[in-house]
Phi, psi and omega in degrees: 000115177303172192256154173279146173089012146280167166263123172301335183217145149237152204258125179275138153263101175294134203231356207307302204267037182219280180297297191298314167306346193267001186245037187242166189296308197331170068265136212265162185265168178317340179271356165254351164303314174308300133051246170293309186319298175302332143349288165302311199289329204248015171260003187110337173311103249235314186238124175240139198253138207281301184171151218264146112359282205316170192296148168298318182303316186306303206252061169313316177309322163238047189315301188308357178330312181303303167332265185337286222280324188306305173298323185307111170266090185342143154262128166346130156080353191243153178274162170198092162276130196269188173274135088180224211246322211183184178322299191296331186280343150299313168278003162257351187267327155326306186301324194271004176083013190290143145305340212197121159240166183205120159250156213242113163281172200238125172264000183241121176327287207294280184336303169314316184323284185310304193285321204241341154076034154211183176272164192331308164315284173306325163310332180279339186256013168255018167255322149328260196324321172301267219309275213310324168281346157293348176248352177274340171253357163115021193242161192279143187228153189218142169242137169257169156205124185261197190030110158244311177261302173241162157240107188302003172270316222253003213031210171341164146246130171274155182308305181303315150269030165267318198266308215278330174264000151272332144291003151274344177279298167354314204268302180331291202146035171256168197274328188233130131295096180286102147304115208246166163271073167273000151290349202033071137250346164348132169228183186328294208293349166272344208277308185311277239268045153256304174335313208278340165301316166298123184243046157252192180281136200260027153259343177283007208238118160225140174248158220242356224283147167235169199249030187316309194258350196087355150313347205260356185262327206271324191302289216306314210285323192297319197279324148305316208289331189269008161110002252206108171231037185237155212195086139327095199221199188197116199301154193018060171050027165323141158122118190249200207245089198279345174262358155239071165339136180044058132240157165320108184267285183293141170327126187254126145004318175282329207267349197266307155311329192280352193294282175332317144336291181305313189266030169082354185272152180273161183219319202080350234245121157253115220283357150296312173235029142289301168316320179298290207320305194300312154308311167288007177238356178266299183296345195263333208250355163072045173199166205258121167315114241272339174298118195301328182302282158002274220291353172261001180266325169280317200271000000 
């Protein structure tokens, strides 16, 4: 029996093949990212974020993005938005016919720098013009903003500036705000009073979390409960953490589902074979998988 003040359904944003390959050393070849999507599409998943734009010198891992979107044969009914960075990754996103994009922002000075190479400031305005032409052909634009809790230069993020620069990507036109942990250091009591700091409708709020600290089951759980029913995840914990060496990164999909389960909410995701993908994407990438789930079901 769900608890009262959950969200009766949550939306998964599968992150496995985009965020989680790009931070594993591998690189793996096209026929099996094609592949793990279909995999994933066909475990239930609604949504797969495919593959990232940025330059091939940045992201190696996913050069082939034109390749992939060319070969990829949609499952019905399920989405697949790619990353990207700028104009150009917009007009390669175009080319591929995509429907659905995500650009990825800095709640922090020193991060806008190191990633995106402007300032706090200037990322918004070298992001106006994508979003706005991206919604002039019709396509759905979703925004991250990362350091939402910490920065490994900056330290704590205050809560105001986290709303105040996710409300400017909102006022662009974008439908969603991913708030991401990318350090994992986030705990409950920071994920309420950033949540609580928002005075929007909480579909417009999706959260991001990594498990750097152990955390991400207890943050996701704080963030439902604040109204917030879109989850950001990444099939067997794909993904490490690039500011903590060897820790754990993305929230893993399974470990994420079995939560859901327990508190009664719906997902579509079926979570036996899910987990096998996950075990058959664990032997291709030749390390064992980060889900706690995976390995109790499997192992």
């Amino acid at each position: 029996m769900r608890e009262a003040g959950l969200p009766s359904k949550v939306t998964i944003w599968e992150v496995g093949a985009r965020d989680g390959l790009q931070n594993e050393s591998a690189v793996l070849d096209l026929d099996t990212k094609l592949e793990f999507l279909d995999r994933l599409a066909s475990n239930g998943l609604p949504v797969l974020e495919a593959t990232s734009f940025v330059h091939p010198r940045w992201v190696p891992q996913l050069a082939d993005a034109d390749d992939l979107l060319k070969k990829l044969v949609p499952h019905p009914g399920v989405r697949y938005p790619v990353l990207v960075p700028n104009d150009r990754g917009l007009d390669r996103a175009l080319a591929a016919g995509v429907s659905s994009i995500a650009i990825f922002a800095s709640a922090t000075e020193s991060f806008a720098r190191r990633n995106l190479n402007r300032s706090f400031d200037e990322q918004f305005a070298m992001f106006e013009p994508v979003v706005r032409r991206a919604r002039d052909e019709g396509l759905e634009v979703r925004a991250y903003l990362s350091m939402c809790f910490g920065d490994p230069w900056e330290g704590a993020v205050r809560p105001e500036r986290v709303v105040g620069a996710g409300k400017r990507l909102l006022d662009m036109g974008c439908f969603q705000l991913s708030l991401g942990d990318t350090i994992g250091v986030a705990t409950p009591g920071h994920v309420n009073r950033l949540l609580g700091a928002f005075d929007v409708d909480g579909e417009l709020l999706a959260v991001h979390f990594h498990d750097t600290y152990g955390q991400a089951l207890a943050n996701t759980y704080a963030a439902l409960r604040a109204g917030v029913s879109t989850v950001d995840a990444s099939a067997g914990g794909l993904g490490g953490c690039p500011y903590a060496e060897s820790a754990t990164g993305n929230l893993a999909t399974e470990d994420l589902v079995w939560m859901l389960d327990g508190l009664g909410i719906e997902h579509g995701v079926d979570l036996t074979a899910l987990a096998k993908t996950s075990v058959w994407m664990a032997g291709k990438l030749g390390k064992p998988s980060a889900s706690r789930v995976v390995n109790a079901l499997c192992g």
